[in-house]
LUMROZA-159006 format. One line per field, with one value per residue (C-alpha): residue number from 1; residue in one letter; y, x, z. Coordinates in nm, 4 decimals, m for minus. Layout:
N
pos = c(NUM; ...)
code = c(a; ...)
Y = c(Y; ...)
X = c(X; ...)
Z = c(Z; ...)
# end
This chain:
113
pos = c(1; 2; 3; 4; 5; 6; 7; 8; 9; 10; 11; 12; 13; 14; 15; 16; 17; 18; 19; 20; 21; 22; 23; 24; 25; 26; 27; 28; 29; 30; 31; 32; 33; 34; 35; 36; 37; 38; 39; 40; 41; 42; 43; 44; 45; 46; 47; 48; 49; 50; 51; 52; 53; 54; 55; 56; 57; 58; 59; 60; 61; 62; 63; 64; 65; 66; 67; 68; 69; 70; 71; 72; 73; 74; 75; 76; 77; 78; 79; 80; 81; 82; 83; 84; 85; 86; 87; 88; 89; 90; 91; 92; 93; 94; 95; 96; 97; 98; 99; 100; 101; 102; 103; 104; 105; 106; 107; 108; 109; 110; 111; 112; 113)
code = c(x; x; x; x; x; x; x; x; x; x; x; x; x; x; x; x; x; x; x; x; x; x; x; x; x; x; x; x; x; x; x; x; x; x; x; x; x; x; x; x; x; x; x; x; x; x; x; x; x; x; x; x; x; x; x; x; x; x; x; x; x; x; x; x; x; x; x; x; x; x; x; x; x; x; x; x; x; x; x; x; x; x; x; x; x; x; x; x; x; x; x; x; x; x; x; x; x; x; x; x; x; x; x; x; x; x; x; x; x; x; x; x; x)
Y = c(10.5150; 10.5233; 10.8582; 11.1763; 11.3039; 11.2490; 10.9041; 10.9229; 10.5770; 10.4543; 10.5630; 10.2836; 10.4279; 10.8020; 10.7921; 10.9548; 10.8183; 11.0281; 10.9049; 11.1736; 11.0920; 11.3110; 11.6766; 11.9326; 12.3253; 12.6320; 12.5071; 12.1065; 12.1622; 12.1811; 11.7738; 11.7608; 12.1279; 11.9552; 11.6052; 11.7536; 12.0637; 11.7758; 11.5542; 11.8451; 11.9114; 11.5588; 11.5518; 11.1271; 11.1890; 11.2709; 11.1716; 11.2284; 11.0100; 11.1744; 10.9048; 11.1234; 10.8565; 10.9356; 11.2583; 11.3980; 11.7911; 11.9859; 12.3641; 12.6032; 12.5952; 12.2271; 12.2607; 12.5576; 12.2786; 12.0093; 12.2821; 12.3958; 12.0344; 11.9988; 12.3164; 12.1639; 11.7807; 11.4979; 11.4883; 11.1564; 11.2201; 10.8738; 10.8367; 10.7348; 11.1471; 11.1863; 11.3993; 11.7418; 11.7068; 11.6149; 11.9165; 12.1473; 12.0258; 12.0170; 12.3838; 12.5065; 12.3675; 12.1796; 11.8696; 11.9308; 12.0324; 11.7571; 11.3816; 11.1868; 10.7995; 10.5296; 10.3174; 10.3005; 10.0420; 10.2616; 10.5319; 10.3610; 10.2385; 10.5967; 10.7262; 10.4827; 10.6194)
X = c(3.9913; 4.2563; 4.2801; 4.0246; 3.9128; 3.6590; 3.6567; 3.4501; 3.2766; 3.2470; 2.9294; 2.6276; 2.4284; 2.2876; 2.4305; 2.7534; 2.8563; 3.1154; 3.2182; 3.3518; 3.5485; 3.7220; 3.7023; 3.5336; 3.5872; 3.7093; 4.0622; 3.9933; 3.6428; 3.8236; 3.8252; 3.4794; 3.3732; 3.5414; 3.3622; 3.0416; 3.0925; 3.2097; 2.9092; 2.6699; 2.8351; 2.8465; 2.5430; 2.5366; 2.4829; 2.1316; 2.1323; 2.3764; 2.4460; 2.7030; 2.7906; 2.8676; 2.8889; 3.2187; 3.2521; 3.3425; 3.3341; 3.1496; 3.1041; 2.8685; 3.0914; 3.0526; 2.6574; 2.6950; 2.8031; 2.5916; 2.2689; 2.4383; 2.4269; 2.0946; 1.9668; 2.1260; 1.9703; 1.8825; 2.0849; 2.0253; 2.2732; 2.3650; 2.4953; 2.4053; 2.4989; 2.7588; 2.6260; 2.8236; 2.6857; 2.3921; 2.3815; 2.4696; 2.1797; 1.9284; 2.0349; 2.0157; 1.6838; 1.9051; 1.7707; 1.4052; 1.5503; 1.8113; 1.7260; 1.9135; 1.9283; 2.0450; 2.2694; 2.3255; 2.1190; 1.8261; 1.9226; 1.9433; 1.6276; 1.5134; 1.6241; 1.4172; 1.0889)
Z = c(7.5840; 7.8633; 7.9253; 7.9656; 7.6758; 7.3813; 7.1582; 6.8539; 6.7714; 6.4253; 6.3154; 6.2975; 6.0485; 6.0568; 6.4074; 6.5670; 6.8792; 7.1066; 7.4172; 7.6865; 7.9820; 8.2357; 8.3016; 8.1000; 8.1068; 7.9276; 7.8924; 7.7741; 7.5628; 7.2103; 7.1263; 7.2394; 7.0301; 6.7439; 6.7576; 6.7739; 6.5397; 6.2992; 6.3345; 6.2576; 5.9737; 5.8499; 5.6047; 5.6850; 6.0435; 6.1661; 6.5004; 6.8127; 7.1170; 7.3565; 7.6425; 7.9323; 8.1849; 8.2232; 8.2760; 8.6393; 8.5591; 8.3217; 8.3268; 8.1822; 7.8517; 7.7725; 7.8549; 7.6101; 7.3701; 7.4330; 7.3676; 7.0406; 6.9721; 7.0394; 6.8699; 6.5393; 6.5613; 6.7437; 7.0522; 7.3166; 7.6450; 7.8014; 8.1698; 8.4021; 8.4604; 8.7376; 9.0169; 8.9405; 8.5356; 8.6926; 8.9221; 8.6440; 8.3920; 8.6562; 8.7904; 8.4701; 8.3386; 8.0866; 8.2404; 8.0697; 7.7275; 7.6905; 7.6395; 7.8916; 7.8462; 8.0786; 7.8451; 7.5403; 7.4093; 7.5669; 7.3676; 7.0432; 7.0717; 7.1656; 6.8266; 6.6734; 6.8023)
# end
């Protein structure tokens, strides 16, 4: 991915990778709404990894997103978090609801346990 925005992986298995990069708000949320409204619905998919390393602004619509996420399966979170994403999660108590990984191998082996 060159650009901001959201790249969905090839799945590896029951799990749906999307990678987010760049700004996140009200106006640019739909790609990432879409990539995870689509993996919930995906009967194949069972478990979530959103790599938010990359992500330099989030607001309170795009954590809206990532707890709808989690409310409807396994969601893993994998930075390391950026401080303002970081800010937000940890202002908002998001940070004790939502798993947050290191890298991505760490996370895979996280949806093992």
């Amino acid at each position: 991915m060159d650009s901001d925005g959201v790249l969905v992986l090839p799945d590896e298995g029951d799990t749906r990778i999307i990678v987010c990069r760049g700004d996140f708000d009200m106006d640019t949320l739909t790609p990432f709404t879409a990539a995870t409204q689509e993996a919930v619905a995906d009967e194949g998919v069972r478990r979530i990894i959103i790599d938010v390393a990359q992500v330099t602004f989030a607001d309170s619509s795009m954590l809206n997103a990532l707890l709808t996420t989690h409310r409807c399966g396994c969601l893993i979170l994998v930075g390391p978090v950026q401080d303002q994403l970081g800010r937000l999660l940890e202002l908002t108590g998001a940070d004790t609801v939502l798993t947050v990984s290191d890298s991505l191998d760490t996370a895979r082996t996280q949806l093992l346990r």
